[in-house]
C-alpha positions, 0 to 999 in steps of 0.5 A, a space after each residue: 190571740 185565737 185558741 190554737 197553732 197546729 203543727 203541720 206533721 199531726 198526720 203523714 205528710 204525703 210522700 217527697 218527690 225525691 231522689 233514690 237515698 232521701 228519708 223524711 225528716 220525721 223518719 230520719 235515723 239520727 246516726 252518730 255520725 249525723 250527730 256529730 254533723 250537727 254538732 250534737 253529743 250522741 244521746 243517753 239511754 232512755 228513762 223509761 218508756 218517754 225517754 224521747 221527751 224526758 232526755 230532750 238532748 237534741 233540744 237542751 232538755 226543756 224539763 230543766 228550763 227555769 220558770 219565768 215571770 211575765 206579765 200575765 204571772 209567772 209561767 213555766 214549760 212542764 214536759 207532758 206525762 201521758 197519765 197525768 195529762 192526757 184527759 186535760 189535753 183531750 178536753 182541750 182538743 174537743 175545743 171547738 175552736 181548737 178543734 178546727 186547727 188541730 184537727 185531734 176531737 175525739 176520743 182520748 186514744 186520739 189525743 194519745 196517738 198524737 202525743 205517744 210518738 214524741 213521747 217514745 221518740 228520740 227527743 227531737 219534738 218535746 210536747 209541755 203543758 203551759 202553767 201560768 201562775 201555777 195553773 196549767 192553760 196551754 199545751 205547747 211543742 218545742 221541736 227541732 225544725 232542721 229535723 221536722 217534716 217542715 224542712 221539706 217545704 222551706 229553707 231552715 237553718 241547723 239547730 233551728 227551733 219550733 213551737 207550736 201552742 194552743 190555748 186551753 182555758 177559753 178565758 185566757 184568750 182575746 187578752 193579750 196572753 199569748 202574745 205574752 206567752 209567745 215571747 216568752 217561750 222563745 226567750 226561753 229557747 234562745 237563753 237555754 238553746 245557745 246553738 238555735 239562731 232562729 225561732 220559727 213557727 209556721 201558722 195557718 195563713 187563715 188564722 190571721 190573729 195568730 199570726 199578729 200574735 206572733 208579730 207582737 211576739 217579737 216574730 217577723 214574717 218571712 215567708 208564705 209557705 205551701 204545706 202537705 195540710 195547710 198555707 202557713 206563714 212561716 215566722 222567724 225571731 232572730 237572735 240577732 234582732 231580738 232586742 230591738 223588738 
């Protein structure tokens, strides 16, 4: 599997042609009233300055999924904690081949830049170190895509689910772990997200080997999908169907 599957909202999406009264998914003020729309509990105080990701309420809290024993080993999401993983996050990012895709090289303050607004936000985007047999190897994004920029360019479903990955360790690349990982981070959000039907995911249309990752993964192509930074294919793994794949 290649290195990377950049998110699409890394950087501002140019504005929506849109009537008076419409807000970009990314800014929407999640109002009590929203909540109960979409059958959510009104969130907690937060913990401290990442509350967004330690809370995760809008995601089923991610920081409480139990480890899981794939093929590669046994592999766990831990949510980021910017001092502890910022520098390991960035070494990934200077990646050359991560760097084509996520487009984050530079210094730290880059990295960090992308990380603190899900950080300090209200839980709809929660970014985890992958650790694989206790070693952390990737860096995923497990976010709401019914309240992600991505709503604007394609039909999505309430309490649908996201991920976004990359591979850290070079080494672990080319081997069929990420195919792995990816079925395996989306049995997770299907046994701890009762209310997603959907996992979806929208890689560039360029990145072919990711997209057979995804398709190995249990995913099924649904669509070509024009976004503000890329053409993506947007994938999708069914609840209903993911037994038989």
């Amino acid at each position: 599997m290649p290195p990377a599957d950049a998110p699409t909202h890394h950087r501002p999406c140019p504005a929506p042609q849109a009537g008076p009264g419409t807000e970009d998914t990314l800014e929407l003020r999640l109002t009590d009233e929203l909540l109960a729309l979409l059958g959510e509990e009104t969130p907690g105080p937060r913990c401290g300055p990442q509350g967004g990701a330690q809370n995760a309420g809008l995601l089923d809290r991610p920081a409480e999924w139990k480890p899981v024993t794939t093929l590669a080993g046994v592999f766990q999401l831990v949510p980021v904690r910017l001092e502890r993983d910022l520098a390991l996050i960035s070494r990934w990012m200077n990646d050359p081949a991560v760097a084509a895709f996520w487009e984050l090289a530079g210094a730290e303050t880059v990295t960090a830049g992308h990380l603190t607004p899900q950080l300090d936000g209200d839980g709809r985007s929660v970014p985890c170190l992958g650790v694989l047999s206790g070693v952390p190897m990737s860096y995923w994004e497990i976010y709401r895509a019914d309240l992600d920029p991505l709503a604007r360019h394609c039909g999505v479903r309430p309490h649908d689910t996201g991920i976004h990955l990359l591979i850290g360790d070079a080494d672990q690349r080319g081997h069929g772990i990420g195919t792995t990982l990816l079925r395996a981070v989306s049995e997770l959000v299907l046994d701890n997200r009762p209310r997603c039907t959907r996992v979806v995911a929208e890689p560039d249309l360029r990145n072919t080997p990711s997209v057979s990752a995804f398709l190995g993964a249990g995913f099924r192509y649904s669509a070509e999908v024009e976004l503000p930074d890329k053409r993506a294919a947007l994938m999708v793994r069914d609840r209903a169907h993911r037994d038989q794949l």
